[in-house]
LUMNULUM-14620 format. One record per residue (C-alpha): residue number from 1; x, y, z. Coordinates in Angstrom, 3 decimals. Layout:
N
<site resi="NUM" east="X" north="Y" up="Z"/>
...
***
This chain:
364
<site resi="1" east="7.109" north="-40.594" up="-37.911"/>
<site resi="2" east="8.315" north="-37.410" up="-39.560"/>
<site resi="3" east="9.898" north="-37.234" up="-43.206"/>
<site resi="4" east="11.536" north="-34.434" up="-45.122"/>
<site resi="5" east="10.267" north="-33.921" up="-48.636"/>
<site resi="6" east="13.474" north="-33.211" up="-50.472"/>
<site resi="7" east="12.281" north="-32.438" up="-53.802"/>
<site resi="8" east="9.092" north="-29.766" up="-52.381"/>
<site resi="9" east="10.435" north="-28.680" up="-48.909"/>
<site resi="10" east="13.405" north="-26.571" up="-48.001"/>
<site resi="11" east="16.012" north="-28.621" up="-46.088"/>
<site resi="12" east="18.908" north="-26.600" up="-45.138"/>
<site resi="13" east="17.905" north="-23.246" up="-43.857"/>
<site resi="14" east="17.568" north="-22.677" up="-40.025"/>
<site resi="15" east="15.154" north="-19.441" up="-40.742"/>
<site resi="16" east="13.061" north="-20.266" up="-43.571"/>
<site resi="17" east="10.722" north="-23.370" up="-44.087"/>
<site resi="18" east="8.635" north="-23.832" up="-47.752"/>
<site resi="19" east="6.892" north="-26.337" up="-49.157"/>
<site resi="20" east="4.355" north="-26.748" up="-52.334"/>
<site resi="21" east="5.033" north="-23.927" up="-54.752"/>
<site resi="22" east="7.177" north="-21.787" up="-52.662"/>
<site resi="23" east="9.857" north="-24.580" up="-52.399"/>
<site resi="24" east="9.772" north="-24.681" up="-56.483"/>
<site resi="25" east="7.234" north="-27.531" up="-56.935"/>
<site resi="26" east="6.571" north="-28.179" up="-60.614"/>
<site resi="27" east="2.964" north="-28.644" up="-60.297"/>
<site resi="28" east="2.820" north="-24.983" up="-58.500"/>
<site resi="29" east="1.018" north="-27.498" up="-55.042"/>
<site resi="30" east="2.220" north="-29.060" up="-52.267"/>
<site resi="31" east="2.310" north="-32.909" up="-52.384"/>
<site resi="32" east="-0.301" north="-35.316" up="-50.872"/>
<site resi="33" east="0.942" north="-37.642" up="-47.563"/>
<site resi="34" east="3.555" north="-35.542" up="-46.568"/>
<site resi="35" east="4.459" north="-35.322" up="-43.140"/>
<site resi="36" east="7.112" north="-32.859" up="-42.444"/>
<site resi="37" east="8.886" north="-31.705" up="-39.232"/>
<site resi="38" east="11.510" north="-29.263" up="-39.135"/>
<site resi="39" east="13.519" north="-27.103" up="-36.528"/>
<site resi="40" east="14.313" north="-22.932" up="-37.148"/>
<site resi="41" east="16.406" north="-21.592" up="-35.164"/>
<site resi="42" east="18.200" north="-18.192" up="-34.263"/>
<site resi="43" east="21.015" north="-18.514" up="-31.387"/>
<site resi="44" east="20.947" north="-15.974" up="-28.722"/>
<site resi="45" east="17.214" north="-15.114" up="-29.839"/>
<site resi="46" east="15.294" north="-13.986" up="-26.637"/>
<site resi="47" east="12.344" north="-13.885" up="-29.134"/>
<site resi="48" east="11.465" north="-14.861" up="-32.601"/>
<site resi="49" east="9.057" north="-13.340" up="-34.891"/>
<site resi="50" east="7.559" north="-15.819" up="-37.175"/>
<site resi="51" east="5.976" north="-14.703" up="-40.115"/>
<site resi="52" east="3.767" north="-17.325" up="-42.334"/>
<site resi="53" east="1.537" north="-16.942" up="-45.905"/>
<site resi="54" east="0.767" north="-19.408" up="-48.302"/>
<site resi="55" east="-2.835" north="-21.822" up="-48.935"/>
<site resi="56" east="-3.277" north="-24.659" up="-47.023"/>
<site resi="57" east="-6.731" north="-27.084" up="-47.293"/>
<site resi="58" east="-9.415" north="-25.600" up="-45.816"/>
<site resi="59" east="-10.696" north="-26.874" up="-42.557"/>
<site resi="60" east="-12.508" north="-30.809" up="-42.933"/>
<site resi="61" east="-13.082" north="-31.397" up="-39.525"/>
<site resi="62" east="-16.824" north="-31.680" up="-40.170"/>
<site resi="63" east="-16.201" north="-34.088" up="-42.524"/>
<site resi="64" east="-14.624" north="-36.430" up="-40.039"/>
<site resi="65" east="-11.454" north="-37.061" up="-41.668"/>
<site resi="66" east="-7.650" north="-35.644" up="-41.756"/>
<site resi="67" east="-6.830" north="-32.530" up="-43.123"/>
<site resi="68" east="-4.191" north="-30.521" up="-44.153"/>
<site resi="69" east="-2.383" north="-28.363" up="-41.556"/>
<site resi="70" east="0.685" north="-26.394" up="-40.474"/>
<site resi="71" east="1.755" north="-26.580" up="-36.894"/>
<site resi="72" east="4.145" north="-24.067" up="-34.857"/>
<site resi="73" east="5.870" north="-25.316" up="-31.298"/>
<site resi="74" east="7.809" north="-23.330" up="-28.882"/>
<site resi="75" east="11.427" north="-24.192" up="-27.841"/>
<site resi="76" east="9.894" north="-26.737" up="-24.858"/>
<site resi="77" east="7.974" north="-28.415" up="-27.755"/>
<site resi="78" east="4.186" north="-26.960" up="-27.375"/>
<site resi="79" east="1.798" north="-26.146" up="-30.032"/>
<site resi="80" east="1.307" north="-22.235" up="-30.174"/>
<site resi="81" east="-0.992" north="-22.124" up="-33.662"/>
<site resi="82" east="-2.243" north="-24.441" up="-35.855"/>
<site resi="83" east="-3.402" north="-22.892" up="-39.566"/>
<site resi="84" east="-5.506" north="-24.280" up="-42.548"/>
<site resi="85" east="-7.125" north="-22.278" up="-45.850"/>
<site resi="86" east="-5.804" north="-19.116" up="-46.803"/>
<site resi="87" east="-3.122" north="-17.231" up="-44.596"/>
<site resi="88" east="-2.230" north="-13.701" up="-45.429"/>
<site resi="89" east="1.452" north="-12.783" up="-44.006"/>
<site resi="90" east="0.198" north="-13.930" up="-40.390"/>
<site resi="91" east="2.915" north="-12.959" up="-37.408"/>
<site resi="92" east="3.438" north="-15.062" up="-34.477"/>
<site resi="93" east="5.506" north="-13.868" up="-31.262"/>
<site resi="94" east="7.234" north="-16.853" up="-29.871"/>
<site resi="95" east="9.867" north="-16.985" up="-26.222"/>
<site resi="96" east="12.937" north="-18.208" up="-26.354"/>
<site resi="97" east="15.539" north="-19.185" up="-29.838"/>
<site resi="98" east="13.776" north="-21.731" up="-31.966"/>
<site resi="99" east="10.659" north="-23.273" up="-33.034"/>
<site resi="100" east="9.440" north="-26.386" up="-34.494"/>
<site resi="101" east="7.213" north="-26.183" up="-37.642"/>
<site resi="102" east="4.875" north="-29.546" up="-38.870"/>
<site resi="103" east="3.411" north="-29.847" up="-42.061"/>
<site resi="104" east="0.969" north="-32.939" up="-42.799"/>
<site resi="105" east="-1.219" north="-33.385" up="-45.658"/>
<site resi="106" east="-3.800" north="-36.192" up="-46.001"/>
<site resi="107" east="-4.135" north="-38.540" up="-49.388"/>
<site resi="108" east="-7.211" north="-35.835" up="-51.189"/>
<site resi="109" east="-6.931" north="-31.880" up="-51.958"/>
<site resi="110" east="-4.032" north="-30.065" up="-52.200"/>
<site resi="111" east="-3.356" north="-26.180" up="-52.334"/>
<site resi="112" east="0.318" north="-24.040" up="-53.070"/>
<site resi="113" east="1.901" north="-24.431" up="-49.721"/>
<site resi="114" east="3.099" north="-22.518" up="-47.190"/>
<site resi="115" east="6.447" north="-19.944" up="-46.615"/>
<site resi="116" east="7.451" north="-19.582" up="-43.151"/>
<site resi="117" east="9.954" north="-17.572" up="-41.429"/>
<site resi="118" east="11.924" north="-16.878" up="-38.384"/>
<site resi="119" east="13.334" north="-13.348" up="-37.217"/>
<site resi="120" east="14.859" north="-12.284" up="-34.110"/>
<site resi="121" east="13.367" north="-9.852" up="-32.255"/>
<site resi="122" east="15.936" north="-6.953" up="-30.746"/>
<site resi="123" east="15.072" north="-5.510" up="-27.711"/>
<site resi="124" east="14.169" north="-2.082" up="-28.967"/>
<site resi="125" east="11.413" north="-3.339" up="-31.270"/>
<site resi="126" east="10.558" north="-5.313" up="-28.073"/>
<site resi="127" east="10.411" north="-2.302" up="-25.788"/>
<site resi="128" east="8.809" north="-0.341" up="-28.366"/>
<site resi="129" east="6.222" north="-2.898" up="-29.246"/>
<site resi="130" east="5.332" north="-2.735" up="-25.000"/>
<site resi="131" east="4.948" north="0.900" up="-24.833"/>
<site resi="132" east="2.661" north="0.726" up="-28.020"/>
<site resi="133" east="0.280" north="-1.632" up="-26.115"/>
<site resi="134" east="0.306" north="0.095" up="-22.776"/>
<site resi="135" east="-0.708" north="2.976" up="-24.697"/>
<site resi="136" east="-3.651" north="1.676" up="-26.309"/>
<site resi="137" east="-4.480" north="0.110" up="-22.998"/>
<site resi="138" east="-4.561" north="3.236" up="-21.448"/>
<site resi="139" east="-6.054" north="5.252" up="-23.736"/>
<site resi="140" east="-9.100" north="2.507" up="-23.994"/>
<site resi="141" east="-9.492" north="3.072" up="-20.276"/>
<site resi="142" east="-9.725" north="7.169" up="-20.197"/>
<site resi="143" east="-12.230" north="6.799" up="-24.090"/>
<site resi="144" east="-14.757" north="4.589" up="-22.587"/>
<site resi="145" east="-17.454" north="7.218" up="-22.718"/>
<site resi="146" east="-16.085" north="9.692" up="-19.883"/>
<site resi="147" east="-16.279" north="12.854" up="-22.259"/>
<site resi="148" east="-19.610" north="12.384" up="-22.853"/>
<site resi="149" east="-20.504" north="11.676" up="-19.866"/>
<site resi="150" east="-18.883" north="14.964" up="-18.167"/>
<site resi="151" east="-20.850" north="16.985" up="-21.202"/>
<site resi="152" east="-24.382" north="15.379" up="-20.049"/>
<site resi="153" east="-23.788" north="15.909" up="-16.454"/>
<site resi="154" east="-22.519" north="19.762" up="-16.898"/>
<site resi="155" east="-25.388" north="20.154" up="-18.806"/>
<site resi="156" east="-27.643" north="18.988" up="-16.553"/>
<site resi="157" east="-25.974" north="21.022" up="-13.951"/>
<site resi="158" east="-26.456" north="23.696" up="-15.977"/>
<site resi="159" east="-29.969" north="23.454" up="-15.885"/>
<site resi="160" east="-30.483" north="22.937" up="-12.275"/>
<site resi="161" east="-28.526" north="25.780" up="-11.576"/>
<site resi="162" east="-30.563" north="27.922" up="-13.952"/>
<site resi="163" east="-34.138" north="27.016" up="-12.800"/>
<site resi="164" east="-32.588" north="27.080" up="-9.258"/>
<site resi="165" east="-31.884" north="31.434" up="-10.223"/>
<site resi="166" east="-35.342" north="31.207" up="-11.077"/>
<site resi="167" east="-37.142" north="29.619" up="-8.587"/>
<site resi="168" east="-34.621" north="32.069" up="-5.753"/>
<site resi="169" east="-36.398" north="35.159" up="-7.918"/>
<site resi="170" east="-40.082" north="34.142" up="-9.274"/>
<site resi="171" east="-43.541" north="35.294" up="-7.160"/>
<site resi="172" east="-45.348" north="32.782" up="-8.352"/>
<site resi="173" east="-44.446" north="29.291" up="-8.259"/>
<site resi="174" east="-46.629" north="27.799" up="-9.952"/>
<site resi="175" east="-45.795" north="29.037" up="-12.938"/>
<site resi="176" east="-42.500" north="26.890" up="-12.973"/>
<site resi="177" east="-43.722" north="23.653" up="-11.849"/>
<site resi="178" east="-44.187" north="22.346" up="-15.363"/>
<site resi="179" east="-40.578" north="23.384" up="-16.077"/>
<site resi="180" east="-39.163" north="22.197" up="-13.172"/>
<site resi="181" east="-41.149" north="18.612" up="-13.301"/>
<site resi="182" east="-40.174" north="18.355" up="-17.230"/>
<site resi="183" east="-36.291" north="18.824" up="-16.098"/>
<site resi="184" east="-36.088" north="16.674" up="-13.348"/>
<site resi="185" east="-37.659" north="13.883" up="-15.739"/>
<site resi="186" east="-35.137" north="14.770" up="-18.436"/>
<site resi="187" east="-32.393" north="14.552" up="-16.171"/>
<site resi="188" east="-33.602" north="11.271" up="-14.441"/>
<site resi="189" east="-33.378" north="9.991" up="-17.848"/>
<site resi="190" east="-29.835" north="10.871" up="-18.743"/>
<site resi="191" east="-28.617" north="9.975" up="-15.928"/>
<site resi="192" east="-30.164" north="6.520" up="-15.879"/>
<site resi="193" east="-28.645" north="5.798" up="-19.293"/>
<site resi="194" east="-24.582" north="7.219" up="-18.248"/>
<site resi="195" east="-25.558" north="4.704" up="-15.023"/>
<site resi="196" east="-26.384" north="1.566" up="-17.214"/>
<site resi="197" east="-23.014" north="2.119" up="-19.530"/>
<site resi="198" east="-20.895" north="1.006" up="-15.872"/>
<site resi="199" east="-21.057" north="-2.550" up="-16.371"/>
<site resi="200" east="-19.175" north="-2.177" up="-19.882"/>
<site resi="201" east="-16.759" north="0.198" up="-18.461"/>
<site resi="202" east="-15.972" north="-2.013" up="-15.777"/>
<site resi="203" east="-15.588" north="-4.998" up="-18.114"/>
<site resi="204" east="-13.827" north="-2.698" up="-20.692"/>
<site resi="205" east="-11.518" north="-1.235" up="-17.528"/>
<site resi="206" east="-11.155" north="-4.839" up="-15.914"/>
<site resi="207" east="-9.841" north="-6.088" up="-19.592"/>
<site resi="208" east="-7.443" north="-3.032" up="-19.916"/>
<site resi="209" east="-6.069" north="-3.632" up="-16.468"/>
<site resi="210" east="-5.258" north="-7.337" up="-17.215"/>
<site resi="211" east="-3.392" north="-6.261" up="-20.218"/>
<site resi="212" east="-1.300" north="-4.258" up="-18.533"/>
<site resi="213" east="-0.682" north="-6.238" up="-16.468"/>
<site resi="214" east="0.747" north="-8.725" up="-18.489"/>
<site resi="215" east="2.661" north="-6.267" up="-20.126"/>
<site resi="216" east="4.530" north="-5.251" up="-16.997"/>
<site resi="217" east="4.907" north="-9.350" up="-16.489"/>
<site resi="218" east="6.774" north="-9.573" up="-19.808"/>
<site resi="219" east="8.610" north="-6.107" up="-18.742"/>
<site resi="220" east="9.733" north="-7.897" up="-15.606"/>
<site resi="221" east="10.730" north="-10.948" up="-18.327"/>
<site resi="222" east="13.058" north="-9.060" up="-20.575"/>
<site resi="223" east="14.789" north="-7.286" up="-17.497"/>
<site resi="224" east="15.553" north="-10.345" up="-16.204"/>
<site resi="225" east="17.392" north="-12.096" up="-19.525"/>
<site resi="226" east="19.532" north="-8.536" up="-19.567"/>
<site resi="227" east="20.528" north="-9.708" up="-15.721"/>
<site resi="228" east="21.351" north="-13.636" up="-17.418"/>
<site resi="229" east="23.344" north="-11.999" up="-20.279"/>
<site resi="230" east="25.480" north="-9.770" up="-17.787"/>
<site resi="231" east="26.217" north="-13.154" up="-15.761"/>
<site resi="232" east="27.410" north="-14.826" up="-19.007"/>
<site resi="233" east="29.761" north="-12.123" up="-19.828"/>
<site resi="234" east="31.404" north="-11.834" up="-16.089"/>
<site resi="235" east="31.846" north="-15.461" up="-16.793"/>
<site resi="236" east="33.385" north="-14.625" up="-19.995"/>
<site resi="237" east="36.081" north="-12.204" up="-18.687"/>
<site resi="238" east="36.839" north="-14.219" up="-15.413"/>
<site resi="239" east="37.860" north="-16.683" up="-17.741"/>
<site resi="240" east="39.687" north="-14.539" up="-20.059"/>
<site resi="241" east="41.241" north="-12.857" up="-17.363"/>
<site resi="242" east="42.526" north="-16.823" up="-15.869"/>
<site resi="243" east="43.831" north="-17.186" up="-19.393"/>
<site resi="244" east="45.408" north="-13.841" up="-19.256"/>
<site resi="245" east="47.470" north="-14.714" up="-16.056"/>
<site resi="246" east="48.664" north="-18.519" up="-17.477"/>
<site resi="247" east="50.221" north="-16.752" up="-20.808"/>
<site resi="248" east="53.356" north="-15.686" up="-21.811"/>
<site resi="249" east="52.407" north="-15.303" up="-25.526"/>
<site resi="250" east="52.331" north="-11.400" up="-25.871"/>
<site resi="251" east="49.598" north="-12.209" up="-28.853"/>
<site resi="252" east="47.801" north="-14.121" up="-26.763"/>
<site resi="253" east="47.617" north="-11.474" up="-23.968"/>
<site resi="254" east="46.398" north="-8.962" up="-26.488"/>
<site resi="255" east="43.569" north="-11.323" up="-28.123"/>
<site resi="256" east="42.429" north="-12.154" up="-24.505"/>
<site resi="257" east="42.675" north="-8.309" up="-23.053"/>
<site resi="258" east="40.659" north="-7.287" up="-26.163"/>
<site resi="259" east="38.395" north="-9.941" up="-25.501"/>
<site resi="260" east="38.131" north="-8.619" up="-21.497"/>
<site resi="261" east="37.718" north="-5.055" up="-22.419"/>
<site resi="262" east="35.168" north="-6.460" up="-25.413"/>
<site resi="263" east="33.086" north="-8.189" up="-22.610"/>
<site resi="264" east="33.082" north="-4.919" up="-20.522"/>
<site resi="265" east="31.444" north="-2.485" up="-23.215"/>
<site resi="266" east="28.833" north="-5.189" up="-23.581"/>
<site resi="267" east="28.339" north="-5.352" up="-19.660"/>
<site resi="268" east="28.005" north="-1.454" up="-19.880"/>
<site resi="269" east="25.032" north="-1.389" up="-22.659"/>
<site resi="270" east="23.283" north="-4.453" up="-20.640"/>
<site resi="271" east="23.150" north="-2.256" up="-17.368"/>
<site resi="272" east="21.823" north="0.681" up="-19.419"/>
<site resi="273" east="18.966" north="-1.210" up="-20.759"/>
<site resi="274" east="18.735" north="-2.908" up="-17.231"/>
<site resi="275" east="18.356" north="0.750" up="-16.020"/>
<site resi="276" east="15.703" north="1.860" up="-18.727"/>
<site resi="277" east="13.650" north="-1.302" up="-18.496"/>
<site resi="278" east="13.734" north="-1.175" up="-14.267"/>
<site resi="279" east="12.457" north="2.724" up="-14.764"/>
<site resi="280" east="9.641" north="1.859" up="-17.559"/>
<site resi="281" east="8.263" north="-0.700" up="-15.000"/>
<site resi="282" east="8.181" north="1.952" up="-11.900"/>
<site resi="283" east="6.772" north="3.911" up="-14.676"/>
<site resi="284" east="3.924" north="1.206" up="-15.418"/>
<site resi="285" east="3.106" north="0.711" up="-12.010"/>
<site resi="286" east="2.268" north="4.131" up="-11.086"/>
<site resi="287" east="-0.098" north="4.337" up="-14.341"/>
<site resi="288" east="-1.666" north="0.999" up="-13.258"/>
<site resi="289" east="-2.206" north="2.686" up="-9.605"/>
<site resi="290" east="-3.745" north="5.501" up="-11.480"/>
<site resi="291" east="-5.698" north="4.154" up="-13.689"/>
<site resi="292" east="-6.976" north="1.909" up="-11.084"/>
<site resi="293" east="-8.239" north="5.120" up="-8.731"/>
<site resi="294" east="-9.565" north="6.569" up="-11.914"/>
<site resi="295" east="-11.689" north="3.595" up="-12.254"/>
<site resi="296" east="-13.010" north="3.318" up="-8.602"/>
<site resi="297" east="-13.708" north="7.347" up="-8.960"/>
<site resi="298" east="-15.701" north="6.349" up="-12.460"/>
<site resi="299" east="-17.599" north="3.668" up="-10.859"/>
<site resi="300" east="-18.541" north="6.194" up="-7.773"/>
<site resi="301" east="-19.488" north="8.912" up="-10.191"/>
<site resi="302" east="-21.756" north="6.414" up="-12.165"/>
<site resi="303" east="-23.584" north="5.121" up="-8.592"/>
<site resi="304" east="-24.175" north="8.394" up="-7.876"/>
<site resi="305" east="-25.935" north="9.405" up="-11.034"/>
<site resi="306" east="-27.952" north="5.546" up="-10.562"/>
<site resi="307" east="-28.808" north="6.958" up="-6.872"/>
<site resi="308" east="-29.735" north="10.889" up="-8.361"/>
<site resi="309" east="-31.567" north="9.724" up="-11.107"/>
<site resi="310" east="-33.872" north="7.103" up="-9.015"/>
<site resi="311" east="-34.093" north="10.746" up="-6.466"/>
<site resi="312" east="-35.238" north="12.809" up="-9.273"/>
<site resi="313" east="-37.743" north="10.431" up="-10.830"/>
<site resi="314" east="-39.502" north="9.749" up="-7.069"/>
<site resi="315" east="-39.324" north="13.688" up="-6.892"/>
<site resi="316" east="-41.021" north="14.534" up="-10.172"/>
<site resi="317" east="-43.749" north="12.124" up="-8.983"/>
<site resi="318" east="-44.789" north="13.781" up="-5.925"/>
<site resi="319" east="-47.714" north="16.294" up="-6.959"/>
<site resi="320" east="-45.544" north="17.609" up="-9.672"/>
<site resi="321" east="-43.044" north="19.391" up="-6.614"/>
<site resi="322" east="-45.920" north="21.773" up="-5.617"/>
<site resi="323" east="-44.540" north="24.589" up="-4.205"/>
<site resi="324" east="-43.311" north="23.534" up="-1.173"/>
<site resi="325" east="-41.213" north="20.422" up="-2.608"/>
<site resi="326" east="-39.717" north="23.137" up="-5.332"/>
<site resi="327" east="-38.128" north="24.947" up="-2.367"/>
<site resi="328" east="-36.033" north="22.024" up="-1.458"/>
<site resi="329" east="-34.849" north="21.788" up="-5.663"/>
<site resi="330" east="-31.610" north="23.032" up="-4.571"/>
<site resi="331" east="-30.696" north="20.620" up="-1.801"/>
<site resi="332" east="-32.125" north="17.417" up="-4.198"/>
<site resi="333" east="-29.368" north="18.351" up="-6.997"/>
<site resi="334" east="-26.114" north="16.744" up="-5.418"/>
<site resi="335" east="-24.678" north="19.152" up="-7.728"/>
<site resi="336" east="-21.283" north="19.356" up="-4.899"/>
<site resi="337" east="-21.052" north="15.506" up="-4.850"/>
<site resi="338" east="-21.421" north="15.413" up="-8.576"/>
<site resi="339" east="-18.547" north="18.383" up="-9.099"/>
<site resi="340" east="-16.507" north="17.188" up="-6.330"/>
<site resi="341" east="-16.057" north="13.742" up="-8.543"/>
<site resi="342" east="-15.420" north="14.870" up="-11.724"/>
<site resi="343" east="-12.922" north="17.199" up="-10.641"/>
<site resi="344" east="-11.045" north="14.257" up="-9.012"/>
<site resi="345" east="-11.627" north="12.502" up="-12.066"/>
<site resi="346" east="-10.189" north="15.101" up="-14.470"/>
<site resi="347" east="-6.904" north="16.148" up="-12.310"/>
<site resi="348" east="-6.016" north="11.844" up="-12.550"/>
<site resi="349" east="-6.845" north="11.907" up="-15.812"/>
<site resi="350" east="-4.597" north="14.651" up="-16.485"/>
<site resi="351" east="-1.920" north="12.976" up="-14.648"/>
<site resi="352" east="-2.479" north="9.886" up="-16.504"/>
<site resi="353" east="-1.719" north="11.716" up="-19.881"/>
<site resi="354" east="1.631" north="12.875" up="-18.400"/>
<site resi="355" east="2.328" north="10.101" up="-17.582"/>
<site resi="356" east="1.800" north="8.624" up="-20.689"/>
<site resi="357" east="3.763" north="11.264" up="-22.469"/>
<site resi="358" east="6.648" north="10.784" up="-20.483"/>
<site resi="359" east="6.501" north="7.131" up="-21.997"/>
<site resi="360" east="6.030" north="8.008" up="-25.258"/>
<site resi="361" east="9.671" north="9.678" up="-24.787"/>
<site resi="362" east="11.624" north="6.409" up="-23.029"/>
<site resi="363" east="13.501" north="4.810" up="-25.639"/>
<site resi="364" east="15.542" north="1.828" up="-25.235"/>
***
């Protein structure tokens, strides 16, 4: 059973819970055997922000026996975080209007306690905080290594197309075969290492994608509790407006037509966030359609090079390309195929920075 410490707890505050030295214990710790439960709350929260510091014992767990803890539920009564030893201003992002905080410690150490508290999240910090994550999301997806990966293929290209102007002019053939056999080695190489990096893009990407994902889920969310709050006021003025008909009081009419036209300017704002969320989400699922084709086109790019690179190795093994294999140099380099993809690659990744840009601008 839970009891409130009413000498080294806070009891009366529906934001704030202390205990130990922040509720003004005089020996500066909390107490040993407590076992505290208390509810914060914020009415009409969509979304609290907790915020928690303080010491708590350390972890025992090893040692087999009960330790000290704090304890944060949700609203439906399920335990979100857990904390022990030192915490350092820690946030927690919790649904819905209210959260239930434990505090137990057992009959041994004791530390200074612990300050928690509740803040409601507005909308715009909400909407703000999503756009902040799908652009680090993004931006994770278009960093993972492309840039260096179009430098070491237009270098290679480079190459090829520069012993190719040789090979089209020279007499003598055989005085490039060294050079030619030395590139195609060197480039077998490079490409062999971009090839190996696609299983942590993919996992990188496929990480990225679920993220955003989630993001447009909680998008989707917060759209839908602007619909609920619209409902509530049309319930308010339909009964405002039955009031309005029953009175005769000319006060009363005015209190309840203030109220009616009160209700209406709040209806107003809720549509235009319902509009601005609605277009952030068309906005996030073109990016994730984007970013999804800029994957497939990465993975592509990166079986070619695995393909090329096995091609040039085999090639630069046969005699050292004597003469006759040196003629076919130009139709071995794939350099098309290779161009062809990055250019694809670069126009959606150029349309993926608009797009971000664009919602960089959308405020709420």
């Amino acid at each position: 059973m839970f009891v409130v410490n009413t000498i080294f707890a806070t009891e009366k505050s529906t934001t704030l819970f202390t205990v130990g030295k922040y509720a003004n214990s005089p020996t500066g710790n909390y107490a040993n055997n407590l076992s505290l439960s208390r509810v914060l709350k914020i009415p009409g929260a969509d979304e609290l922000e907790i915020s928690i510091s303080g010491s708590i014992e350390k972890d025992c767990s090893k040692r087999n026996r009960t330790c000290d803890y704090l304890a944060i539920y949700d609203g439906e009564d399920h335990e979100i975080k857990r904390y022990m030893g030192e915490i350092n201003n820690k946030k927690l992002l919790v649904r819905g209007d209210n959260i239930r905080v434990v505090f137990k410690s057992d009959g041994k150490t004791t530390k200074k306690g612990v300050i928690v508290r509740v803040f409601k999240r507005l909308p715009a910090n909400i909407f703000k905080e999503i756009k902040e994550k799908l652009v680090v999301a993004t931006n994770n997806v278009l960093k993972q290594g492309t840039s260096t990966i179009y430098t070491k293929i237009i270098r290679s290209t480079n190459k090829f197309k520069g012993l190719q102007n040789k090979i089209d002019t020279i007499q003598n053939l055989d005085l490039v075969i060294d050079e030619v056999t030395d590139a195609l080695i060197e480039v077998s190489q490079i490409y062999q290492e971009i090839s190996s990096m696609n299983d942590a893009i993919m996992a990188t990407h496929q990480k990225e994608f679920k993220t955003i994902e989630t993001l447009k889920y909680d998008t989707v969310y917060h759209s839908k509790k602007l619909e609920a709050k619209k409902k509530i006021y049309l319930t308010r003025i339909h009964e405002a407006e039955k009031k309005l008909q029953k009175t005769d009081d000319n006060f009363e009419k005015q209190k309840q037509q203030f109220s009616i036209n009160g209700y209406k300017s709040v209806i107003n704002s809720l549509y235009a966030q319902q509009v601005i969320w609605k277009k952030f989400y068309e906005a996030q699922e073109t990016l994730a359609i984007n970013l999804k084709l800029y994957s497939q086109k990465i993975s592509l790019l990166l079986h070619l090079l695995k393909i090329s690179s096995q091609i040039y190795e085999q090639s630069a093994n046969i005699a050292l390309l004597r003469k006759s294999s040196i003629l076919d140099l130009k139709d071995l380099t794939n350099l098309s195929e290779l161009q062809d993809i990055t250019n694809e690659i670069e126009e959606i990744e150029e349309e993926i920075r608009e797009q971000l840009e664009h919602i960089r601008d959308t405020k709420l």
